[in-house]
C-alpha positions as CSV (number, residue, x, y, z in Angstrom):
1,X,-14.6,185.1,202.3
2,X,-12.3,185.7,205.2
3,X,-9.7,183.6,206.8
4,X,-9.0,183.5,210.4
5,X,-5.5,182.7,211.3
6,X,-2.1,183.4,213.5
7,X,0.5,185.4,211.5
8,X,3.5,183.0,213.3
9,X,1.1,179.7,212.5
10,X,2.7,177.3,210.4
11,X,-0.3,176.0,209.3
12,X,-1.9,179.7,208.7
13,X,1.3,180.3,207.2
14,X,1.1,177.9,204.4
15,X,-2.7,179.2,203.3
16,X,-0.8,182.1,202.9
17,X,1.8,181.3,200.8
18,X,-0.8,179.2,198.4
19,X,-3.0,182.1,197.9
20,X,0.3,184.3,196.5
21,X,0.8,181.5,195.0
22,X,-2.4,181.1,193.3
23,X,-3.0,185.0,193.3
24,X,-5.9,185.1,195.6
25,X,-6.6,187.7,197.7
26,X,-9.0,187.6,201.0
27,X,-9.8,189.3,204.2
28,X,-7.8,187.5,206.9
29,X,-8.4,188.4,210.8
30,X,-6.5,187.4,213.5
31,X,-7.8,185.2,216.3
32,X,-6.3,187.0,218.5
33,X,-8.6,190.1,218.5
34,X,-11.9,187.8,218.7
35,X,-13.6,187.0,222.0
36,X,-13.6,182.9,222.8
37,X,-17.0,182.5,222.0
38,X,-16.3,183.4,218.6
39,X,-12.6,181.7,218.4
40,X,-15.0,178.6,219.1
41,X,-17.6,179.5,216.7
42,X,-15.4,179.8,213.7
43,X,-13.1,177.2,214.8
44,X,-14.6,174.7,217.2
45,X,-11.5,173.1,218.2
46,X,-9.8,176.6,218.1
47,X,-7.1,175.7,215.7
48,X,-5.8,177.9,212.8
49,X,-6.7,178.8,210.2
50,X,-10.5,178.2,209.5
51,X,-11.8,179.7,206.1
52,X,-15.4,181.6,205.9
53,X,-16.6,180.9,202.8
54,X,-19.0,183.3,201.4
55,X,-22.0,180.9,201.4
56,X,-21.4,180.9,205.3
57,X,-19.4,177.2,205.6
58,X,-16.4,177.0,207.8
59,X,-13.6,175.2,206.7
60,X,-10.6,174.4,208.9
61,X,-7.3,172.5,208.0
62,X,-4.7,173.9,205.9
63,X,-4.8,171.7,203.4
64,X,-8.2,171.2,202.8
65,X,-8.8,174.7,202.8
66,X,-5.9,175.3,200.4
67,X,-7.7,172.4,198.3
68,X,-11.1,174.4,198.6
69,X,-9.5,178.0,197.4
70,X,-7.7,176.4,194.3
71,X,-10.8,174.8,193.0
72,X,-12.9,177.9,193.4
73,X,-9.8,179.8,191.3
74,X,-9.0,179.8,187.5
75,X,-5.2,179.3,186.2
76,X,-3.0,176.2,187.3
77,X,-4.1,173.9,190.0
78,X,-0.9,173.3,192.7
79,X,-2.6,170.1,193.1
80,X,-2.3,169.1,189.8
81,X,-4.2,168.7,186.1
82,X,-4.0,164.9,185.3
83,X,-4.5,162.0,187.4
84,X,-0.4,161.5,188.0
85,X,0.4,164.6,188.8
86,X,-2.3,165.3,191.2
87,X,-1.4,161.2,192.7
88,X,2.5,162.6,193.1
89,X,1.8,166.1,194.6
90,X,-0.9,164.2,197.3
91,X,1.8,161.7,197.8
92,X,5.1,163.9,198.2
93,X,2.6,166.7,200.1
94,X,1.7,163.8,202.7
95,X,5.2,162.9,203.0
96,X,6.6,166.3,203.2
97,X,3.6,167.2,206.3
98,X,4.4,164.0,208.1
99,X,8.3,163.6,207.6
100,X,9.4,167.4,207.9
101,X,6.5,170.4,209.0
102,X,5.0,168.0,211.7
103,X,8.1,167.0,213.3
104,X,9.3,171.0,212.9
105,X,6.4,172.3,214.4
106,X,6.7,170.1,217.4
107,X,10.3,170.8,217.8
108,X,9.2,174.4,218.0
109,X,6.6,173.3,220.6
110,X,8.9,170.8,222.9
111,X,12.3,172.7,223.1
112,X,11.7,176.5,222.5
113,X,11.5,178.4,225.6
114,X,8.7,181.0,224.0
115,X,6.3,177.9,224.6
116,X,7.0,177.0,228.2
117,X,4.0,177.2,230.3
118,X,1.9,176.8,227.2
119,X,2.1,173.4,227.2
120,X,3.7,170.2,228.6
121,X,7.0,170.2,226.9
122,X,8.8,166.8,226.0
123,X,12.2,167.6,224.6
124,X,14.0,164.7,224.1
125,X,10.9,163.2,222.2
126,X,10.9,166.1,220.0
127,X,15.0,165.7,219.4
128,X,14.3,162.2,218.8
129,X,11.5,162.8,216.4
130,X,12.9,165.0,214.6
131,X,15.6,162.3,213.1
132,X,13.5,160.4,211.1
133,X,13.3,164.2,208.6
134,X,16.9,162.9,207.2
135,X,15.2,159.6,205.7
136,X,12.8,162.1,204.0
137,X,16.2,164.8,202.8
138,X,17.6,162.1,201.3
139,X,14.8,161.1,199.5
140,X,13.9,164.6,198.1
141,X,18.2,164.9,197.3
142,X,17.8,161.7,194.7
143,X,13.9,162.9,193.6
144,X,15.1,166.5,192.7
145,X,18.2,165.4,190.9
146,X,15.7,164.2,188.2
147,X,12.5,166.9,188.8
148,X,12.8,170.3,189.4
149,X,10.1,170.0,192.2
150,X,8.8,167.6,194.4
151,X,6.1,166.1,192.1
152,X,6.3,167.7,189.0
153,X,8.1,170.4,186.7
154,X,6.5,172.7,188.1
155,X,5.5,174.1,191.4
156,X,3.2,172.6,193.3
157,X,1.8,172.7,196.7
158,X,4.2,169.4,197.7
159,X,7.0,171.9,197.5
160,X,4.9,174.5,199.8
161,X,4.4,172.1,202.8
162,X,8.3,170.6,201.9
163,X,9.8,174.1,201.9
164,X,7.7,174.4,205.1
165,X,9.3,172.0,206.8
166,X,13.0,172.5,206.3
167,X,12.6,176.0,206.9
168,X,11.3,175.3,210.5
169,X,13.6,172.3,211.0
170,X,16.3,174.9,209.9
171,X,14.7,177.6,211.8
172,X,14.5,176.2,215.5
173,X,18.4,174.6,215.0
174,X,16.5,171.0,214.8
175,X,18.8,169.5,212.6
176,X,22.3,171.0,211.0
177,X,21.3,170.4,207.2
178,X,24.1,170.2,204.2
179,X,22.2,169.4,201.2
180,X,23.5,168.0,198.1
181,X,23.4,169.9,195.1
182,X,20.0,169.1,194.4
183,X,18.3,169.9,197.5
184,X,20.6,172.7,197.9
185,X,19.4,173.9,194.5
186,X,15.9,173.6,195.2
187,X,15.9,174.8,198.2
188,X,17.5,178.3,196.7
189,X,15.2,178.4,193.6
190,X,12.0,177.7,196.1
191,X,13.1,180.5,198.9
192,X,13.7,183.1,196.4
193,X,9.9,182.9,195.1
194,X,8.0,186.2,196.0
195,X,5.5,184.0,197.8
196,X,8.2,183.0,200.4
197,X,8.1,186.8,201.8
198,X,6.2,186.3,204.9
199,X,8.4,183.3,205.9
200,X,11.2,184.9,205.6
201,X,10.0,188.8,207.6
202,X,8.7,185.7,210.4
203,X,12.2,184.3,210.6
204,X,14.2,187.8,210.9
205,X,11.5,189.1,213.5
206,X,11.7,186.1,216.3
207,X,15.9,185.7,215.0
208,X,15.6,182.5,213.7
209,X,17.8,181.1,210.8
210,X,16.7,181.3,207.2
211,X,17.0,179.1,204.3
């Protein structure tokens, strides 16, 4: 298998962290060093990252393909064993994408300068967008003063996109964040994981704040 991807890609970024998570290891290749015609033919609508499986199916979307990888594997699903679980991690993951990566990621897009000329930039949308992430903190504060993580006891790929998403909401200076202890708490326990390693080396190399 190989899986083509950005190294700074959110979205490539969170593949990442899953398979640490998960203990898989694949060839990964960046985009960058393939010619457009085959940019297109691995990814038709040149997005990252887009999985090769090894029956020759391409797979794009993050989450799918992190959906694809842990079914393939042996050990603990981050989606989850029983029919609960696996309803709260898809329910807190959607929330988490929607409510905090998606509106960080298009912060990122609208008011950093590295992305002027790469597309139409719309700041005050963006800063406006951006708000609706403290409906979502507060939520997580009273949910994680009862649960150790997002969805379960454990960790789960909710936490992965949710950990995501504050870290690039804290990252671009979208928001100025002072959790309560919970958040606060999860937010330590989450960051110090091994798997967080590339997040944080991204962070220090482009300056950005870190969780």
């Amino acid at each position: 298998m190989r899986l083509y991807m950005r190294p700074i890609a959110p979205n490539a970024l969170k593949v990442m962290i899953f398979m640490a998570e998960r203990g898989i290891a694949i060839e990964t290749v960046d985009v960058g060093t393939l010619s457009e015609a085959d940019y297109e033919r691995v990814s038709p609508l040149k997005t990252v990252p887009s999985l090769e499986t090894d029956d020759g199916l391409f797979v794009t979307e993050s989450l799918t393909i992190c959906q694809y990888l842990d079914e393939i594997s042996d050990g603990p699903s981050l989606f989850g064993d029983r029919l609960n679980e696996r309803t709260l991690v898809s329910m807190w993951e959607r929330r988490a994408e929607q409510l905090l990566m998606q509106p960080a990621i298009e912060y990122g897009h609208h008011c950093q300068p590295m992305f002027t000329g790469a597309l139409r930039q719309f700041p005050d949308w963006a800063k406006e967008h951006v708000q609706q992430c403290h409906k979502m903190l507060a939520l997580m504060e009273a949910r994680l003063a009862e649960s150790r993580f997002l969805a379960a006891d454990r960790f789960t790929m909710a936490d992965v996109t949710a950990f995501l998403g504050v870290a690039g909401l804290i990252g671009w200076g979208a928001i100025e964040l002072k959790p309560g202890p919970a958040l606060g708490r999860w937010m330590g326990d989450v960051g110090a994981r091994p798997s967080m390693a590339p997040l944080r080396a991204l962070a220090q190399q482009f300056g950005l704040k870190s969780i």
